[in-house]
N, C-alpha and C positions, 0 to 999 in steps of 0.2 A: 599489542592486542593478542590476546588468547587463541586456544583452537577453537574452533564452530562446536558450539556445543549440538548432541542432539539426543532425541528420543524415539524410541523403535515401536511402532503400532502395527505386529506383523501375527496371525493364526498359526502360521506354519512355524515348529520352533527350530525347527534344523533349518531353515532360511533366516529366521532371528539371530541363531547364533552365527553364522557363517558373515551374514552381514555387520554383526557388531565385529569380531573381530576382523573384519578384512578393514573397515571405520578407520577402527585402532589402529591400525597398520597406516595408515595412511594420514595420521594425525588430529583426525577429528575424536571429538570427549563425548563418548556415547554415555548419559544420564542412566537411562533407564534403559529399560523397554518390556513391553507385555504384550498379552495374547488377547486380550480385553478388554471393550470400552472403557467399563466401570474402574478399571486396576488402573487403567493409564490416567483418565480423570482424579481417582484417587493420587496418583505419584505425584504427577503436573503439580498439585494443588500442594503435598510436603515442600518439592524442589521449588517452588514458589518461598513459603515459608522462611527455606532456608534462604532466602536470596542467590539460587541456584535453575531460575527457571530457564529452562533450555531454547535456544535461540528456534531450532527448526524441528518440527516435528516430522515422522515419515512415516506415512497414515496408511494401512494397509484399507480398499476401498471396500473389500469382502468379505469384512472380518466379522467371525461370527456372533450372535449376543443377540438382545433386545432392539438394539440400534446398530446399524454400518456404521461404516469409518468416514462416511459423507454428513452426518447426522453428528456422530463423535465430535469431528473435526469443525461442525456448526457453531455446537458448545466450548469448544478451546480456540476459538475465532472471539467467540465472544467474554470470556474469561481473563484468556492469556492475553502475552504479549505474542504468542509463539508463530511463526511463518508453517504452514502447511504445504510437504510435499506429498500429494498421493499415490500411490502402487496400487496400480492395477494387472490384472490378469487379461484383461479384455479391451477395446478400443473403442468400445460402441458411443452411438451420436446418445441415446440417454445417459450414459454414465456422466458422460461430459457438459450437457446440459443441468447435469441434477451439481453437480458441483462446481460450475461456473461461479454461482453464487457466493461460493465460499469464498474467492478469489483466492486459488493456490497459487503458490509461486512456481509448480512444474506438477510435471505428470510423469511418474518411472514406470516403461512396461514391463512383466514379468517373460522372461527370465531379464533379471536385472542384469545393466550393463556398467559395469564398476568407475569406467572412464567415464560416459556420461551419467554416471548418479554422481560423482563428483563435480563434473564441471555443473550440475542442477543444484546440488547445495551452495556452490560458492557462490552463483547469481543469487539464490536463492537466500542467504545470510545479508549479501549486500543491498538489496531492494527493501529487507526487513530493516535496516541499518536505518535508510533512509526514511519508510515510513516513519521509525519511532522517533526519529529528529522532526518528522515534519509536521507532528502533532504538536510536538513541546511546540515546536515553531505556529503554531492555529495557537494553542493555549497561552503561549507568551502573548502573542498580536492580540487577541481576544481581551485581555488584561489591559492593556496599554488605551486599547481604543473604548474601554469604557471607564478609564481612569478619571478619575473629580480633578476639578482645577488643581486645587491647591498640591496636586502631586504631578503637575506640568513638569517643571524641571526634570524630577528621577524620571519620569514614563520618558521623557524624549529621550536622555539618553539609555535608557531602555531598548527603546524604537530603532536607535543609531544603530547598537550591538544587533538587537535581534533583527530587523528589518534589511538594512543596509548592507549586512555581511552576509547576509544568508545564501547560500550557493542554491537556491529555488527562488522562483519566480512569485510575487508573493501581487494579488492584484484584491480587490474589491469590484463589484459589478454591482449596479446601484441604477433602476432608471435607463435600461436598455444602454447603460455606456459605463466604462471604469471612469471610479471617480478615485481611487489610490492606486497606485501599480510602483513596486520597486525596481531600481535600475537594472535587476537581472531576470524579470520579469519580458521589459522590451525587449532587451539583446537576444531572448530565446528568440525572436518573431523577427531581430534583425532592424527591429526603428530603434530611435530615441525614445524614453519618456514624456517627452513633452508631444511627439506624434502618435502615440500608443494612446496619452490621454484624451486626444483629442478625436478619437473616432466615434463615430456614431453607430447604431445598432448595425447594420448595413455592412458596415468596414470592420466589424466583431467577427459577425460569420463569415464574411468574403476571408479569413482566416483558418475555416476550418476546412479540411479536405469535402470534396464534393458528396464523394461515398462516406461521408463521416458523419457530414453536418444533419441530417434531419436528428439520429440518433442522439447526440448532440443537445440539438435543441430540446429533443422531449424529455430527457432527463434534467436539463436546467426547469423548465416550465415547473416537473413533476415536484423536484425540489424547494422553490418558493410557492409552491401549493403548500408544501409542508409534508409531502410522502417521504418515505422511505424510499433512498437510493442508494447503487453502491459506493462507497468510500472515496477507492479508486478508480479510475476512469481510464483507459490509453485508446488515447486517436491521433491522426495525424492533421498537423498542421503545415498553411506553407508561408515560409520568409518571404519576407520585402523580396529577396532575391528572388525568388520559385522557387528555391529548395523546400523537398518534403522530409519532415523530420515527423518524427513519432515522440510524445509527451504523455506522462503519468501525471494527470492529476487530481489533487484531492477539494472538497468543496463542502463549505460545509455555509445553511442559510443562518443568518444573525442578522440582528438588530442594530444597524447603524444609523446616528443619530435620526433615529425614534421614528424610523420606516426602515422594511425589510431590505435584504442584501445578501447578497454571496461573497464570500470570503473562497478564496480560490488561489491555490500553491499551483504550480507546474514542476515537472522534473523532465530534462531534454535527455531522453532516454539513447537516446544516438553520443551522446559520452559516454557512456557507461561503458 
């Protein structure tokens, strides 16, 4: 595996340079970087081209132009594949409200601190890692489950590779109860599959943290209404045991045999 690629979204350029070369120093491959939305949307878009698109980006939140680096980072959320770290100058509860939404993977306060902007990139590379596996892993499953007969055979063993091996939790919710759930799916929660499938709505939420669950609920609800939600989700759930763990995960509504469904990964974010 290579260095952490990345790219610099910083106004101040005696901070831009200090930062890319201290980067360098440290082994990361700084792509680019600019003093402006529009430059950096332009770059992203070549380093794309070339098959060079940079894993994390480091968004300056103040930067000046038409648009912030909250608004920037909206459009390269939606474009790239790229993880967004933001820089900020300030700490305030709207700053952080307004880019919740983006779902960054960290926040770096100014003056920047080299030891923790490193340890925030490398969580920050590894989280991206997993997202873009867990989508192929949605896009593969998605394939499989509306495959025609006459392609039974290849989809199963499709199913076996993608489904079976997959280091995420991979379930279906259908009818207030999972009606598919893969074997590492239970293990996050600590049952069997065959106890995992057999709960009923009841014994779904008695799985979510207390402080977790209504939030929870209203975003599943919002979902098979058919609204717009975020992506990724982290709450805590608790095992057969008691234990409370925290899980990333993603969800997205489909069409399974021809009535509505969630399709739903976990990541047991306590390995990490």
């Amino acid at each position: 595996m290579g260095p952490i690629s990345l790219y610099i979204v910083e106004d101040e350029l005696l901070i831009t340079a200090s930062l890319k070369n201290q980067l360098e120093n440290y082994g990361y491959l700084v792509l680019g970087a600019s003093t402006k939305c529009d430059v950096c949307l332009r770059e992203l878009e070549e380093l794309r081209q070339k098959g060079q698109e940079p894993e994390i980006v480091l968004m300056d939140i103040h930067i000046r132009g038409e648009i912030d680096g909250i608004e920037t980072a909206r459009i390269i959320s939606q474009r790239f594949d790229c993880g967004i770290i933001f820089i900020t100058g300030q700490s305030s509860k709207e700053v952080y409200e307004r880019s919740f939404s983006i779902k960054p993977f960290g926040y770096l306060l100014k003056p920047i601190d080299l030891e923790q902007t490193k340890m925030t990139i490398e969580i920050a590379a590894y989280q991206r890692m997993l997202e873009v596996e867990n989508k192929k892993y949605q896009r593969d499953l998605i394939e499989i489950l509306e495959s025609i007969t006459k392609e039974k055979e290849e989809a199963f063993g499709l199913y076996q590779t993608v489904v079976e091996n997959s280091v995420m939790g991979l379930v279906i919710l259908q009818d207030e109860k999972f009606v598919f759930a893969n074997q590492w799916a239970a293990r996050i929660f600590g049952y069997s599959r065959e106890e995992f499938l057999s709960f009923q709505l009841q014994d779904i939420i008695g799985l979510l943290h207390p402080e977790d669950r209504e939030r929870i609920i209203e975003i599943s609800k919002n979902r098979l209404n058919g609204e717009d939600q975020p992506d990724g989700t982290r709450f805590r759930v608790i095992q057969k045991n008691g234990s409370i763990i925290e899980v990333l995960t993603f969800v997205k509504a489909i069409t399974y045999r021809n009535r509505p469904a969630l399709h739903q990964s976990f990541i047991n974010l306590s390995l990490l």
